[in-house]
C-alpha positions as CSV (number, residue, x, y, z in Angstrom):
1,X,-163.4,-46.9,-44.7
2,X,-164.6,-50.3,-46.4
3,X,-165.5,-52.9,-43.6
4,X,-163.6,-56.3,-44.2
5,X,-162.5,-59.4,-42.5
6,X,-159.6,-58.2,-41.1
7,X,-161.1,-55.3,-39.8
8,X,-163.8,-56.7,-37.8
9,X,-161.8,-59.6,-36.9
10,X,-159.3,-56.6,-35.3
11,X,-162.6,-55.1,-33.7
12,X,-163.7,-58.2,-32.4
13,X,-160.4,-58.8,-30.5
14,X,-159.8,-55.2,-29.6
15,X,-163.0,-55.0,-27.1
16,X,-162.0,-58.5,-25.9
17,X,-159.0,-57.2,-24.3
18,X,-159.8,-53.7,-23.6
19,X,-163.9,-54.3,-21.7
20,X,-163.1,-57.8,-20.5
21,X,-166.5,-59.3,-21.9
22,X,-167.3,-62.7,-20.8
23,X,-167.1,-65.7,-23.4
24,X,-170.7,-65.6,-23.9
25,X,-170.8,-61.6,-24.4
26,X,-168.8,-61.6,-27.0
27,X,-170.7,-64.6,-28.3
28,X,-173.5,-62.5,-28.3
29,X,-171.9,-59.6,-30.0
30,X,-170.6,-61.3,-32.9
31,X,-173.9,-62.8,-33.5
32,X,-175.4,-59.6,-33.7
33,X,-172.9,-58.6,-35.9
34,X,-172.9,-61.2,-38.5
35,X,-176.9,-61.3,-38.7
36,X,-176.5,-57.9,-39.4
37,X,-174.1,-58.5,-42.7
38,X,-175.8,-61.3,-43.5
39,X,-179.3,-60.0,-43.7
40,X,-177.6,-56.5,-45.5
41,X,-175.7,-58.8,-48.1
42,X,-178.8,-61.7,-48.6
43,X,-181.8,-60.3,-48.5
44,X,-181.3,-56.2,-49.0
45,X,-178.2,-56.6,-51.8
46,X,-176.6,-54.2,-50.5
47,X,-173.1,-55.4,-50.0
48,X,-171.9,-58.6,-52.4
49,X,-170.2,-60.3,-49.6
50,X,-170.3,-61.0,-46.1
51,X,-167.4,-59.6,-44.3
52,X,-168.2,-61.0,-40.9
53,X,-168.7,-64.9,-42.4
54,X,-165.4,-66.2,-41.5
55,X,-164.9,-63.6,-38.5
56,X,-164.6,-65.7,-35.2
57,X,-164.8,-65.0,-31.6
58,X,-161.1,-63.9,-29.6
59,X,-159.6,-67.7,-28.4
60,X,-160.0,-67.4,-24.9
61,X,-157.1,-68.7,-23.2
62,X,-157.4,-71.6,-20.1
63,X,-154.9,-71.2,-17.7
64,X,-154.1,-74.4,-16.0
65,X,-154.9,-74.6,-12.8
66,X,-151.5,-74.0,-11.4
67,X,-149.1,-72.5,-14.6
68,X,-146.6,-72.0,-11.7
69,X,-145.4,-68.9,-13.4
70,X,-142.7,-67.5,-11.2
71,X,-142.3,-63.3,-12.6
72,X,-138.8,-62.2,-13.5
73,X,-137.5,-58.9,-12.8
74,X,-137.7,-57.9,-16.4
75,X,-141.5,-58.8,-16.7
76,X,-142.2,-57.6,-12.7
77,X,-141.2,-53.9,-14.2
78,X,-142.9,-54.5,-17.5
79,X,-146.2,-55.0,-15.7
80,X,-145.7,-52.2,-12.9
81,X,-144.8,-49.5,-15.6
82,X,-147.5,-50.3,-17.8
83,X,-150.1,-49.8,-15.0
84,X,-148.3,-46.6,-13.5
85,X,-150.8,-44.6,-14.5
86,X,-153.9,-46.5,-13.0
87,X,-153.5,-46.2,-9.4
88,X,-155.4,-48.8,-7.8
89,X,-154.3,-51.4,-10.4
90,X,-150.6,-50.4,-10.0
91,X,-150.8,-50.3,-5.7
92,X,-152.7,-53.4,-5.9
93,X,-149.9,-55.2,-7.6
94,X,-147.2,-53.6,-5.9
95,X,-149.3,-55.1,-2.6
96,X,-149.1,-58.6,-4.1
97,X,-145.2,-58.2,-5.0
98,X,-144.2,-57.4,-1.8
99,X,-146.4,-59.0,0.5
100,X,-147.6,-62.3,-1.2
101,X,-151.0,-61.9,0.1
102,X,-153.5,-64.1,-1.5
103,X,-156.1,-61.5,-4.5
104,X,-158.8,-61.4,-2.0
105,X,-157.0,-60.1,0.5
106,X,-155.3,-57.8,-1.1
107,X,-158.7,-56.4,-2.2
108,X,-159.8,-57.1,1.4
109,X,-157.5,-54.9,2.5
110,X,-158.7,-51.2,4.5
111,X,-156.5,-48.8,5.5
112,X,-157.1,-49.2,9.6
113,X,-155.0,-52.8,8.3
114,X,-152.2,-50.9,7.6
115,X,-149.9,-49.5,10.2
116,X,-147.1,-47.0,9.1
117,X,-145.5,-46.2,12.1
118,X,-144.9,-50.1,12.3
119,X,-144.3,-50.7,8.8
120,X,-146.9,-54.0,9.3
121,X,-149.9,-55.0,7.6
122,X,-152.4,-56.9,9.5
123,X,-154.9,-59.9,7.3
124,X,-158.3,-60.5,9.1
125,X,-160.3,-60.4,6.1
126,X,-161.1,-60.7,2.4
127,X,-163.3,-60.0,-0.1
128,X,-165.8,-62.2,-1.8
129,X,-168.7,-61.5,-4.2
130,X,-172.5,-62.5,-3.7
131,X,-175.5,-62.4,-4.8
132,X,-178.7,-60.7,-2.6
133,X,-179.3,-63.8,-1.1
134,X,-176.2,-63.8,0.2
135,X,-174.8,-67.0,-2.2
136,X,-171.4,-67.2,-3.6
137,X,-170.9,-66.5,-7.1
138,X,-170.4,-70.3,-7.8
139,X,-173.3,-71.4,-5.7
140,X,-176.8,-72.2,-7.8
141,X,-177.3,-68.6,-9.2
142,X,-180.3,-68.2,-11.3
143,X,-181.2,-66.1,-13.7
144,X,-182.6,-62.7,-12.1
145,X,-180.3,-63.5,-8.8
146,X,-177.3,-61.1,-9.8
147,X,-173.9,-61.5,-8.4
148,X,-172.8,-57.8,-7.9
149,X,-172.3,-57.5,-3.6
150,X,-168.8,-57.1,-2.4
151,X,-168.7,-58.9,1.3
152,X,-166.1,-58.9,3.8
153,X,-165.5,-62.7,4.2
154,X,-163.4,-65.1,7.0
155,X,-159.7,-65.8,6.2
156,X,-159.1,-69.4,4.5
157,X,-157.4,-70.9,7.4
158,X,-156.9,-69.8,11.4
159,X,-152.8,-69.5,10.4
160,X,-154.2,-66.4,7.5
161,X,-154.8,-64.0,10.1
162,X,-151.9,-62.8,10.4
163,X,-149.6,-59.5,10.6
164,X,-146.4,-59.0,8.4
165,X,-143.8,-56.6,8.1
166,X,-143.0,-54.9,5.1
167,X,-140.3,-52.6,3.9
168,X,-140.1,-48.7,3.5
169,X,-140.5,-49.2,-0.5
170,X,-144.3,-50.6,0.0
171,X,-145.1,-48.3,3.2
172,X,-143.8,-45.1,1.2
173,X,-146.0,-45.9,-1.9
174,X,-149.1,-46.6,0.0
175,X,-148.5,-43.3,2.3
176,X,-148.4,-41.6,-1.6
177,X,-151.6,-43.8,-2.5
178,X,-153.5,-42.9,0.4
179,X,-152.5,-38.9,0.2
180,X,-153.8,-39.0,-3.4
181,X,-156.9,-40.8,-2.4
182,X,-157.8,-38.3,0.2
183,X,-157.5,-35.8,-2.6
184,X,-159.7,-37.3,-4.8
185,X,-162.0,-37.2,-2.2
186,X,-162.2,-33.9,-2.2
187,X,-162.1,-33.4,-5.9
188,X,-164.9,-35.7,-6.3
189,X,-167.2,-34.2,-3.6
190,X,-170.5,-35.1,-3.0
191,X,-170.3,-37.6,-6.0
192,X,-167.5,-39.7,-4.3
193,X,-168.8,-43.2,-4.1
194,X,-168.5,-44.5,-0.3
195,X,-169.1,-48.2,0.9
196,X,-170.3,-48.6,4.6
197,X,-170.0,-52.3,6.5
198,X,-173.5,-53.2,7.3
199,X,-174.3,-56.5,9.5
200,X,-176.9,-58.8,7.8
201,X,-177.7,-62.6,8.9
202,X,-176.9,-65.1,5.8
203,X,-180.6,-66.8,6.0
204,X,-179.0,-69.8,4.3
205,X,-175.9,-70.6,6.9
206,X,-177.7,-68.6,9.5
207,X,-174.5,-66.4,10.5
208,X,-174.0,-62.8,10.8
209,X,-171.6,-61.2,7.9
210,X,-170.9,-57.6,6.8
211,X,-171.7,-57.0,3.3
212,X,-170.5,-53.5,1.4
213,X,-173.5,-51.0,1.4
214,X,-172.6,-48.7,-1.4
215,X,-173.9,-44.7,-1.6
216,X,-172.1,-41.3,-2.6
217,X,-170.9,-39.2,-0.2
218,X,-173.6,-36.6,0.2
219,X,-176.2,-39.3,1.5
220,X,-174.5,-39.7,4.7
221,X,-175.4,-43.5,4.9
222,X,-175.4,-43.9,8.8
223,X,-173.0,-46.9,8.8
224,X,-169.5,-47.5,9.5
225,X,-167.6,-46.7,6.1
226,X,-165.3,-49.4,4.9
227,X,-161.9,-47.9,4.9
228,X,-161.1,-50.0,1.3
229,X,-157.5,-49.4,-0.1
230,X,-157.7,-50.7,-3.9
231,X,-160.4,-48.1,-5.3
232,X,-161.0,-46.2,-8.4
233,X,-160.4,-42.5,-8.3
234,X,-164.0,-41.7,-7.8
235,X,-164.4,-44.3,-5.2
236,X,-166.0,-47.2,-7.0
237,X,-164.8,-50.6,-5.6
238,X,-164.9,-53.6,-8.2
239,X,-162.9,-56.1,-5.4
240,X,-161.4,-58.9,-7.6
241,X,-162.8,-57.7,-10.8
242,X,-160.6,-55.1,-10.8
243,X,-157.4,-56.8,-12.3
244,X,-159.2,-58.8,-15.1
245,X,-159.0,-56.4,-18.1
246,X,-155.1,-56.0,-17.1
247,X,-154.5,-59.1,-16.8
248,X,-155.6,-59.6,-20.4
249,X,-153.1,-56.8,-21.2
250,X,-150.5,-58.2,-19.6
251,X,-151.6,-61.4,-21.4
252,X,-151.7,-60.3,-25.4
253,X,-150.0,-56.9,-25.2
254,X,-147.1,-57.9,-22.7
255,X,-147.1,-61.5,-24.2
256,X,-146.8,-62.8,-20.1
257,X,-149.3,-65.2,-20.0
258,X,-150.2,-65.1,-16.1
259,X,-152.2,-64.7,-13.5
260,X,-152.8,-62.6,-10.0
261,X,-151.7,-65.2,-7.9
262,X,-148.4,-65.6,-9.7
263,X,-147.2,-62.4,-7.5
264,X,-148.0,-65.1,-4.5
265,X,-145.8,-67.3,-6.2
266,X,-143.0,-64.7,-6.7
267,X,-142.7,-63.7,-4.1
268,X,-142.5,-67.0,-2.1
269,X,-139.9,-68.1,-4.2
270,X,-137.9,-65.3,-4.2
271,X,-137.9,-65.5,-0.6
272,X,-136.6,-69.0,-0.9
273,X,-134.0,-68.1,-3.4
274,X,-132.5,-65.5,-0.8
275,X,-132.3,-67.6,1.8
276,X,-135.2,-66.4,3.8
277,X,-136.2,-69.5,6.6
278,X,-138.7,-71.4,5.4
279,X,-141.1,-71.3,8.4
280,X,-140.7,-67.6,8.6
281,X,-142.1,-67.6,4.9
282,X,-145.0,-69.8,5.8
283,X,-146.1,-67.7,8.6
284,X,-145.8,-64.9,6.0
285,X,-147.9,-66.3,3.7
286,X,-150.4,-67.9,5.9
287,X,-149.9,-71.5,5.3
288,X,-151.3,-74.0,7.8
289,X,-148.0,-76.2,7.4
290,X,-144.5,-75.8,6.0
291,X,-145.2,-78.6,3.7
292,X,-147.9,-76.7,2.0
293,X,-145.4,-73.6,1.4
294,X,-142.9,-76.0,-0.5
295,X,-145.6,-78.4,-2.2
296,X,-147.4,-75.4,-3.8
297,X,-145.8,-72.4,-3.8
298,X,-142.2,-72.8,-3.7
299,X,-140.9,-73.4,-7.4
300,X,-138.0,-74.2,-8.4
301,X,-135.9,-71.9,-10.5
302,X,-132.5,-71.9,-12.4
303,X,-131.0,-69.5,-9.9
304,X,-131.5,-72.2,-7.2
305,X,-130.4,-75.1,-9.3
306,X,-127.5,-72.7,-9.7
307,X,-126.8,-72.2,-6.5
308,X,-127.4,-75.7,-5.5
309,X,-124.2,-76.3,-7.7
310,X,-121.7,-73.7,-6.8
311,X,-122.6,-74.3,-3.5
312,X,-121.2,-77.9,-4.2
313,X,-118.5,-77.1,-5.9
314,X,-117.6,-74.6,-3.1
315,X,-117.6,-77.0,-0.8
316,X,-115.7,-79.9,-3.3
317,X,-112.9,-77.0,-4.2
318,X,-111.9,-76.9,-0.5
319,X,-111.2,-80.9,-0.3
320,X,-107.7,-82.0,-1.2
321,X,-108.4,-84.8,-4.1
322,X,-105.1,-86.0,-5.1
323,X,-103.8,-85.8,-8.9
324,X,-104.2,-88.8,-10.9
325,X,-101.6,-90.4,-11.6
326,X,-100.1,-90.8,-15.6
327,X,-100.3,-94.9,-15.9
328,X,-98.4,-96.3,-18.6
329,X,-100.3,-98.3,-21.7
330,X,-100.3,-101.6,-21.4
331,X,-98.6,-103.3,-24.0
């Protein structure tokens, strides 16, 4: 097969979407490829063109900071079915549908959190990344400081901590989740990776955290294990790294340009839509005040402007407004 343009341009875009490569990766990648075809075509002869000349890196979409997307049923089953055969991507999302909870504590979540008998799920947690110095991916990290440990970190307000109910359609598909995870357990073996909570003092805010120790099973790490829910089928945990690369299929295969917290949205609004009290909906999603549950989360939508009308004229249908009355033309 001849290597063209269109080819490599399809190449180019194909391992954007599927590996989730940074910006600058792929940068990198199509650098290497073009100094390649150049250097074959300029200075060998072999080829009488470059191919990779007007090749270009994959746009890389900017989401505004709130695109307020709110889900419709169409696209919510769109999504779901597409990831139905990756477990912890499809649980994860069915956790955000239902619940609303925030991406870092969905992927916070461990299964001592979840209680079936009560059909609750208890927040006291989430998830952030660090570096070994115990610095937050956005804080000063310098080249040779990775970013690559997964800690267990406070909720973003006192009102987060919280416990909500959830219905039998959520419980039921995490009892199934859980069952199958235990089974890959013991498929897996020795192999299975594990992650144990071990307390370390942050030497730059001088407070005791838990970071995730990870080990395969047949070391027998001597450490509480972290009971995590959203993990890969051998056990790996990549917290809220997990839903980039879908979120690029749902972007340019599914043509829903979106983003993780959008299922917070969702579901707030749908809430709303329903009827659900508003205070009730603000203790469910952990807001500090009401206000902050309709400034930010609560978006309007046509079935509400809808209702908003028929409710109206509902209301106006039941008055008696008396008939005009036919006035002769003046003359």
């Amino acid at each position: 097969m001849a290597i063209d343009t269109r080819l490599l341009q399809e190449f180019i875009n194909k391992i954007y979407v599927e590996y989730a490569f940074s910006k600058n990766y792929m940068a990198s990648i199509l650098k290497v490829i073009k100094g390649s075809l150049k250097y074959a075509c300029y200075t060998l002869n072999y080829i009488n063109t470059n191919p990779a000349e007007h090749v270009h890196a994959p746009r890389i979409d900017k989401i505004n900071k709130d695109p307020a997307h709110i889900f419709t049923e169409e696209e919510i089953e769109k999504i779901l079915n597409r990831f139905r055969g990756t477990h912890s991507i499809y649980y994860a999302f069915l956790t955000a549908y239902y619940t609303g909870m925030r991406v870092s504590e969905v992927y916070g979540l461990t299964w001592d959190c979840v209680d079936f008998d009560k059909k609750t799920i208890t927040i006291n947690k989430n998830i952030i990344k660090k570096n070994q110095f115990g610095l937050p991916k956005r804080k000063n990290i310098t080249k040779g400081h990775s970013v690559g440990i997964w800690y267990y970190g406070d909720c973003k307000n006192p009102q987060s901590r919280r416990t909500i109910s959830v219905g039998d359609t959520l419980i039921n598909a995490l009892k199934e989740y859980k069952q199958e995870q235990e089974e890959n357990r013991k498929f897996y073996g020795d192999s299975y990776l594990c992650y144990y909570e071990k307390k370390v003092l942050n030497e730059i805010t001088k407070r005791e955290e838990i970071k995730l120790v990870e080990a395969k099973l047949e070391l027998g790490v001597s450490l509480p294990e972290a009971q995590l829910v959203f993990v890969k089928e051998n056990g790996q945990f990549l917290g809220t790294d997990s839903p980039k690369y879908a979120f690029k299929v749902i972007h340019y295969e599914l043509g829903i340009n979106s983003r993780f917290h959008d299922f917070r949205d969702t579901h707030a609004t749908r809430l709303i839509e329903n009827g659900a009290d508003i205070k009730a909906v603000s203790k469910r999603l952990g807001h500090s005040t009401i206000q902050t549950t309709y400034n930010i989360y609560v978006k309007v939508t046509q079935k509400m402007e809808t209702d908003t009308v028929d409710k109206f004229e509902d209301y106006a249908n039941n008055l008696e407004i008396p008939k005009t009355i036919d006035m002769p033309y003046l003359s």
